[in-house]
N, C-alpha and C positions, 0 to 999 in steps of 0.2 A: 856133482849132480849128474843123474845116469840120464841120456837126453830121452832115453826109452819110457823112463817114468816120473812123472812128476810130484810125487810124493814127498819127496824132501822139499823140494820147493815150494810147497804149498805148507808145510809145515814152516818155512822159511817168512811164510805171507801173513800166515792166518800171524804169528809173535810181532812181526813189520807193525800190521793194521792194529794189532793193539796194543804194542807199544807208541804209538802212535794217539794212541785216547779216541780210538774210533772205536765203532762197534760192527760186528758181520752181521746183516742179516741175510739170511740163507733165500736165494731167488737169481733165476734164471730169465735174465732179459734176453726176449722173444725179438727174433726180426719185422714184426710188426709194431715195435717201439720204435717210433724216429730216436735214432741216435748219431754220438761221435765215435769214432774208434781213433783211440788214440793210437800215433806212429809210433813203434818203437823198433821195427826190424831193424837188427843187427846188433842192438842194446840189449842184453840179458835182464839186466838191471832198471827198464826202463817201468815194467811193474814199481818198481820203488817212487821214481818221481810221479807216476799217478798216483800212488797212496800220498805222498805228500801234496800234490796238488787239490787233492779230496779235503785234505787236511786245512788248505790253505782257503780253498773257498767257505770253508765252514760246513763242510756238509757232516749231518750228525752219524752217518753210515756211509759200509762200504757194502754192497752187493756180492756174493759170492757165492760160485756155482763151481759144480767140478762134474766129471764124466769120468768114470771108470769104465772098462772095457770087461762085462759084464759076459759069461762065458754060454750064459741062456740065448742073451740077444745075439751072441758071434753063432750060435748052431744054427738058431732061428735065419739068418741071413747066407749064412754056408748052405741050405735045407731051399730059400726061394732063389742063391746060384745055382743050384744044383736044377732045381725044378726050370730056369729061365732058358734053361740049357740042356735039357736033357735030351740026347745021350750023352751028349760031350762031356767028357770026363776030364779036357785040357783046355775047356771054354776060360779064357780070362781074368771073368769075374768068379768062377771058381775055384780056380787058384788061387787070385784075389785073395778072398775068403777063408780061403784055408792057412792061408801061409799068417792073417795076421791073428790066426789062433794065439802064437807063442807070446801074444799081448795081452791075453783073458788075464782079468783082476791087476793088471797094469792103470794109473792116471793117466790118460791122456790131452784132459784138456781141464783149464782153470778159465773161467771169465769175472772180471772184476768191474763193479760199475758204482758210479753215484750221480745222483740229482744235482742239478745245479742250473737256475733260471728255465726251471720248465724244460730243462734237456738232458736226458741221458748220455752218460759219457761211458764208454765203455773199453778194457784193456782184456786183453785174450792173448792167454798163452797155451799154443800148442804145440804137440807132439807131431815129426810126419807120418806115422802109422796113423793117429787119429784123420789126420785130413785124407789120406788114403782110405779111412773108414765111412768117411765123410759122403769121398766122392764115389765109393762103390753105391752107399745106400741110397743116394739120390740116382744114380744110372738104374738102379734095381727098381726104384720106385717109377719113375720114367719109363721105362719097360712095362711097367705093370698098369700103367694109366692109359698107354697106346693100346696093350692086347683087353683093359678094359671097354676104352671108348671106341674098338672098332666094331661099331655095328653099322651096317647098312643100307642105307635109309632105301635100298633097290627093294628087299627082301620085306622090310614092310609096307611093298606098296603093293608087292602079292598080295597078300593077308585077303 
């Protein structure tokens, strides 16, 4: 399995969860769901014992969400580097940006979840280009909240 893309591996998940007698419904649990994330750094294989612990509590579904790296959104975010930075042609998050072009229509990220007593349990597997995609977009959005909310409360006392 190429660690760049996780495509076979999820082709690997989706056969797992139904051979298994579960079913996928397709959903993206938001970090405003209290949840668990289950441990597995260092286990490749550790998606497997959540699918069977899903299995084992009874739960009728497995939740399954995926992210491709989407070549509109990587311009889109190369385009407000470029803008956050401009002139700077060797600004960070530009390069950033640019370098993880050669990842557009790559998988980067799979999240798996199920119910169980009122809590969300949830297993995530990523890519590190995606967590580098991760944390450029949050620094970009951060930037973009600070040059929004700096107004001056001086200048409207002129008025």
């Amino acid at each position: 399995m190429s660690t760049d893309n996780l495509l076979s591996l999820k082709d690997d998940m989706v056969a797992f969860i139904e051979g298994h007698g579960l079913r996928r419904l397709p959903g993206y649990v938001t970090e405003d769901i209290p949840s668990i994330l289950w441990e597995g750094r260092g286990n490749p294989d550790a998606w497997k014992d959540f699918v069977e612990m899903a299995k084992h509590v009874g739960a009728p579904f497995v939740t399954f969400s995926e992210m491709t790296m989407e070549r509109e959104e990587l311009d889109a975010l190369i385009e407000e580097a470029g803008e956050m930075n401009f002139p700077d042609e060797e600004a960070t998050e530009l390069v950033e940006a640019k370098w993880l072009r050669k990842y557009a229509g790559m998988l980067g990220y799979i999240q798996l979840g199920f119910v169980y007593q009122g809590l969300v349990f949830l297993h995530e597997t990523t890519t590190e280009w995606y967590e580098r995609f991760q944390t450029l977009v949050e620094d970009i959005e951060a930037f973009q909240d600070i040059v929004i909310d700096d107004t001056h409360p001086r200048d409207e006392e002129e008025e």
